[in-house]
C-alpha positions, 0 to 999 in steps of 0.5 A, a space after each residue: 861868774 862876773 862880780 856885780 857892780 855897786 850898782 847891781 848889788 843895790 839894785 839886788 839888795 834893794 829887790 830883796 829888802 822888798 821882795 824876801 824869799 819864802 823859806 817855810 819849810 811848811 809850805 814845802 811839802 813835796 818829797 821831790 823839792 830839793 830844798 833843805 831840810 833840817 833833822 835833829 839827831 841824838 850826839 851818838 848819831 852825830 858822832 856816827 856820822 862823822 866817824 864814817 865821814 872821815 873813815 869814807 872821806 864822803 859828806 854825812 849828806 851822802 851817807 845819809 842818802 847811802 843809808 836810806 837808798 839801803 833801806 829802801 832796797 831791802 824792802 822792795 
C-alpha cells in the first residue's frame, strides 16, 4: 500500500472527524459479522490461554475457535 500524502491524510482525517464509525457492539447482533468482540475471563483462563498459546505456538484466538469447534463437534 502507498503512503498517503499530507493532503490525503487530511482529507481522511477530516471525513472522520465528521463522519465517526459506529462501533456499538449492541447494533451488531448477528453471529455472522466478523466484527470484534471483547470476553472478559477469570486469571485462571488467561493464564490457560497463554500457556497452551506458547506450548502450541497458536494465538489464544485460535485456541478459542479450536475449543468451540470441539464443542460443537461433540454435540452434533
Amino acid at each position: 500500500m502507498k503512503d498517503l500524502t499530507d493532503e490525503e491524510y487530511d482529507a481522511l482525517d477530516e471525513y472522520y472527524t465528521k463522519n465517526p464509525p459506529d462501533v456499538d457492539p449492541w447494533k451488531n447482533k448477528f453471529l455472522g459479522d466478523k466484527s470484534p468482540r471483547t470476553v472478559i475471563v477469570d486469571d485462571f483462563s488467561v493464564r490457560w490461554l497463554m500457556v497452551k498459546a506458547i506450548e502450541t505456538q497458536k494465538s489464544t484466538i485460535e485456541i478459542i475457535h479450536e475449543m468451540i469447534q470441539k464443542e460443537i463437534a461433540a454435540t452434533h
